[in-house]
Structures are given as structure tokens and as C-alpha cells.
N, C-alpha and C positions, 0 to 999 in steps of 0.2 A: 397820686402822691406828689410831694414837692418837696424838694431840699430845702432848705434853710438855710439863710445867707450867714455864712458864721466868719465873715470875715471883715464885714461890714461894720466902720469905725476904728477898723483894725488899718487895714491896707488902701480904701480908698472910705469916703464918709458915709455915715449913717443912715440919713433919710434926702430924699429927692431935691429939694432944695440946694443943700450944701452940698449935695453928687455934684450937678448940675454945673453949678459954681466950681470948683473943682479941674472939671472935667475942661470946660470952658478956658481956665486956667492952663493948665496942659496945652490947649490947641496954640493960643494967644502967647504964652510966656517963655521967657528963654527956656533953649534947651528945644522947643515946640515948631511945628512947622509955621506959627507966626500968625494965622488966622483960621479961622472956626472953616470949615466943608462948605464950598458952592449948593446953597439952594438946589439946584440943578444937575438932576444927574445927564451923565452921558452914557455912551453907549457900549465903555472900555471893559473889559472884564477882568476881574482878578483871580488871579486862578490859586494864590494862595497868597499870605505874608506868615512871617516870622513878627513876633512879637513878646516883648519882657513882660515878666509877672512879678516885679516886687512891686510895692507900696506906692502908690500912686505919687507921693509927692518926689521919689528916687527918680520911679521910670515911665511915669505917665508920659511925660511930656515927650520920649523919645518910641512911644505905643502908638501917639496920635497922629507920627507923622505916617502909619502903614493907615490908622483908621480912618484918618484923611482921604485917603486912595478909596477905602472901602466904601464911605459915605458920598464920595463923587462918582463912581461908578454901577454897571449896571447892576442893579438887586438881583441878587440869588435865590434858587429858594432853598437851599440849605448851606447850614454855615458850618462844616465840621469842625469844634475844638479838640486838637492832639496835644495834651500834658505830661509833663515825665509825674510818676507817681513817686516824690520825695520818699517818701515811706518804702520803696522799693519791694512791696511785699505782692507785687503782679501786675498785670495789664488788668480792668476793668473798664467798664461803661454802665451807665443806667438808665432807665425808663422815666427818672423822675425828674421834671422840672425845675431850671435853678430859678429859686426866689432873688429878687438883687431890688433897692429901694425905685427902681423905673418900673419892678411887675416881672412876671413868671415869664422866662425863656421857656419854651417849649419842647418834650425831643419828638426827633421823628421818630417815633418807635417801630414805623412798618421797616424803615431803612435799619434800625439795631438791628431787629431780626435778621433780615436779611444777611446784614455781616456777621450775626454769631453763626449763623447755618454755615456760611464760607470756612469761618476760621475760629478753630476750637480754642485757641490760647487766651482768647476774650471772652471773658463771661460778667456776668452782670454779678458789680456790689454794691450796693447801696451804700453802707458805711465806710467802706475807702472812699468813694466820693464825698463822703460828708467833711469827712477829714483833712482833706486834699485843696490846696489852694490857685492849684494852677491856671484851671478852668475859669474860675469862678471870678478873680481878676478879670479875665478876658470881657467877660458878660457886659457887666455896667458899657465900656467902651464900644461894645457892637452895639446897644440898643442906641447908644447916641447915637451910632452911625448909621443907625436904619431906624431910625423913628421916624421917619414918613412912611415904612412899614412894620413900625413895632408888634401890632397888634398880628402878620403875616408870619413872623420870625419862628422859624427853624430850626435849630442844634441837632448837633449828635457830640456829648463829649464821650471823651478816650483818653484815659490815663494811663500810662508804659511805662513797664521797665522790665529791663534783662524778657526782651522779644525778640523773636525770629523776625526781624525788619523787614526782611526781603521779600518772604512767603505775607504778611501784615501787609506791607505795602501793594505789594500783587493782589491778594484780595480785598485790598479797599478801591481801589483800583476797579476791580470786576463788579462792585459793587453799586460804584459811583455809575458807571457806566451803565449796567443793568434798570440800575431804577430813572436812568433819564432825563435827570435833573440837573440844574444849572449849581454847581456846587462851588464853592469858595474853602479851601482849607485854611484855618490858623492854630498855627504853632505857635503853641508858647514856650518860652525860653530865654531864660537868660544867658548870658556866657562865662569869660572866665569868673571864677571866686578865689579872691589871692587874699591869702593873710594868715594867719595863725588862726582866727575863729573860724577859718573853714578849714583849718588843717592843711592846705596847700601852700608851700612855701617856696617855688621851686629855682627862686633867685630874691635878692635881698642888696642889689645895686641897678641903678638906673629902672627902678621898678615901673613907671609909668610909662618908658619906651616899652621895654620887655611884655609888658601887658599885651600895650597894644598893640603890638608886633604877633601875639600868640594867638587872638582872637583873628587879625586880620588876615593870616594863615588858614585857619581854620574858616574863617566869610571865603577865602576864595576857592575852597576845596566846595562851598554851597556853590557861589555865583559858578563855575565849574560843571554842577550837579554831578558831581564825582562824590558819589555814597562811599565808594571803596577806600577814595583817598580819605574820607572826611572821617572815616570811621575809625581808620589805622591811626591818622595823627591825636585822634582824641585817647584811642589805644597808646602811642609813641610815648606821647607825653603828660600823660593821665590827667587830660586836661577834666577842669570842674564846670565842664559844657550841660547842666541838668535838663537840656532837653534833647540829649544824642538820640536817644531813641526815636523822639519822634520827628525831629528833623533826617535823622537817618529813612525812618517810612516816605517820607516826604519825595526827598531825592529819590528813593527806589520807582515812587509811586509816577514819577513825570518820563520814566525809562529815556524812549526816545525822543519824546515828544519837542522837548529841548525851549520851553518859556526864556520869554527874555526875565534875567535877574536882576534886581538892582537894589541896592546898600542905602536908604535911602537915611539914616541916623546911625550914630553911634555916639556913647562916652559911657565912662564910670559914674557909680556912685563916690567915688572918692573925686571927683573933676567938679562934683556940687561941695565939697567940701571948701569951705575957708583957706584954711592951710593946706590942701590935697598932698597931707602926709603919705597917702597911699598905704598906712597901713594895713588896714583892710578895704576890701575895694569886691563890687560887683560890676559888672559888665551889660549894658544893654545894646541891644541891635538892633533895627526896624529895617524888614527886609521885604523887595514886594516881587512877585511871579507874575508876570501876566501871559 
């Protein structure tokens, strides 16, 4: 079975052509790391990034400077994507491949298994996944970045919310490790959501310092890989971080191990704005673990 790209024309375009174009756009255009992926991989590994999931013309450009990293470096053979589940109604995963106008991402299904045996909180839904946009953003961007092994390409998506992070992340962890594979995790995630249409208002002066001062709090509690700290301050200040959860697994999941971090983008949606009234504003981050 296969998912169906139901977001396609919506958040990034339609059919392969104007993907393509698009996407290319992103790499090349302000906001982007300036130029398209070296032909040439090397032999660096990523052990995971952080990446935004709104609409490709918001936050593409600040996605491509992690999928820059992913497309110059060495190919994995699986790619985990970790989603907050906006719907908030569980953790799921599924067996069925996301369609996107590049062609079917594939899951590893022997590795699903694997992790629901581990860890009961996860179970398979198909229709939250159909639902759910998290994932499905990320896809288009990874096949650019590995389309000298498109036809190779790997997934496992995961979509969380309100999960035991700590026991999640330990068992993906044992998991990863068990089956022996060369693994790349992405997060998706946006950060703060300030404004009245997200309900969060938690100042209403000097609003684009205050922003950015409250995300970059929150980035250093990640570069850190302090779960405890990152988790309290998004608790302190009821920040509108939609992928706590699985950047909380994230951080659990690297324990000791201790990756170099690095911040590699950031700006609002309200900084592409004209006027950057800031009155509604979303938050993107591109962050890479090696």
C-alpha cells in the first residue's frame, strides 16, 4: 500500500517539474545556503538534523541548508523521519509508502517491527498518517538529496505526541543499534508560533527581539543536548515548539554519545514579510548532528 501525497500543491508543488524548480529555488535563493549539493559525496556522516515543515516557499529555503549537508554526505541506509502529530491524538507509524511527485519513499518495515516489539506506545495508523503533514514535507527534500540513490531510499516515519521520550528514545536507540545500519535521523519541526492565530501571545513589545531570544534559548538547551533542560523551558514558558516531543527523543536518544551540534539557519516567517509586522510569525531552524 501507499500513501497518497495529500499535500502536494498545498505546501510544496504539484508534479516533478515545478518540484524540481522549486526546490532548486530553496537551495540557490535568499534565505538558502546559496548553491545546489556538491555532485560529490564525501565521507562525513550525519547523524541527524532538525528541520522546518511549513510550505515550502516560508521554510524551504532554511530546510535546505541541513539537506545540503545530507546530499554531500555519506548515504545511509535509512532515513528516520520523527513528526509531532499536530492532531495530538498518539504516537503512530506505518508500513505504507509516502507517494511525493519524485516516486514512492519506501518504509523499512522489518525495522517498524522491530521497534513496535520494543516499545508498546507506538503502533501502526494508517489514517493519522494520511492526515498528518509533518513527514510528508520532509520527503520531497530527502529524495532531492539522495537522488543518486533514490531508487536505494529507506524511511521509517514516526509521528508523537504526549510520549514517554525518554523510554521512545532508549528504544529507538536499541533499535537502531540492533539492526546495524547506517541511520540518519530528521526531525521535523518548527519553533516558536507567536500571534493571536496561534493563540500565543506572551509579549506584545519589542516582539522580534523577544522571539528570537526565546527560540535561541530553547537552540541552546538542543546544541546542549540537555532533554531535561529543553523540556522544562518549553514546560516554563509554554513555548509553541510542535516538535518537543521528538526532538526531546532526539536528545534522549544521543545520551552520552555527545555529536558535534551546529545552528546552521534560522529566521521567521514574518522576516520574509514586507513590512515584518510580526504579527503572526512562525519560527524555522536548520540544525545538523554529526
Amino acid at each position: 500500500m501507499v500513501r497518497k501525497a495529500a499535500f502536494k500543491g498545498q505546501f510544496y508543488e504539484a508534479n516533478e517539474q515545478a518540484l524540481e524548480k522549486q526546490i532548486v529555488g530553496c537551495f540557490e535563493g535568499t534565505n538558502g545556503p546559496g548553491a545546489l549539493p556538491l555532485s560529490k559525496r564525501s565521507d562525513k556522516q550525519i547523524k541527524a538534523i532538525i528541520s522546518p515543515h511549513a510550505g515550502y516557499q516560508f521554510s524551504g529555503p532554511c530546510a535546505a541548508w541541513a539537506y545540503k549537508e545530507i546530499a554531500e554526505a555519506e548515504y545511509s541506509d535509512l532515513y528516520i523521519i520523527i513528526g509531532p502529530n499536530h492532531a495530538g491524538t498518539g504516537s503512530f507509524t506505518t508500513m505504507e509508502g509516502f507517494e511525493t511527485p519524485y516516486g514512492v519513499a519506501r518504509v523499512d518495515q522489518e525495522f517498524v517491527k522491530s521497534l513496535l516489539e520494543k516499545n508498546s506506545d507506538l503502533t501502526i495508523n494508517d489514517e493519522a498518517h494520511a492526515n498528518e503533514h509533518s513527514i510528508e514535507v520532509q520527503i520531497p527534500m530527502l529524495q532531492f538529496a539522495t537522488k543518486d540513490h533514490m531508487h536505494e531510499l529507506k524511511i521509517v516515519p514516526i509521528i508523537l505526541s504526549d510520549i514517554d521520550y525518554m523510554k521512545f528514545g532508549l528504544d529507538l536507540k536499541e533499535t537502531i543499534f540492533d539492526s546495524g545500519k547506517k541511520v540518519t535521523i530528521i526531525v521535523s519541526s518548527d519553533f516558536t508560533h507567536y500571534g493571536r492565530h496561534y493563540h500565543y501571545v506572551p509579549f506584545t513589545s519589542d516582539v522580534q527581539k523577544n522571539i528570537y531570544e526565546m527560540d535561541q534559548k530553547a537552540i541552546n538547551f538542543i546544541e546542549a543536548l540537555n532533554v531535561d533542560g529543553f523540556v522544562g523551558y518549553v514546560d516554563e514558558k509554554m513555548c509553541t515548539i510542535c516538535g518537543t516531543f521528538p526532538i526531546a527523543v532526539l536528545l534522549k536518544l544521543f545520551g552520552n554519545t555527545k555529536p558535534k551540534v551546529e545552528l546552521l539557519h534560522y529566521y521567521t516567517s514574518a522576516d520574509l514579510e514586507e513590512e515584518k509586522t510580526y504579527k503572526n510569525s512562525v519560527s524555522y531552524a536548520s540544525i545538523l548532528f554529526t
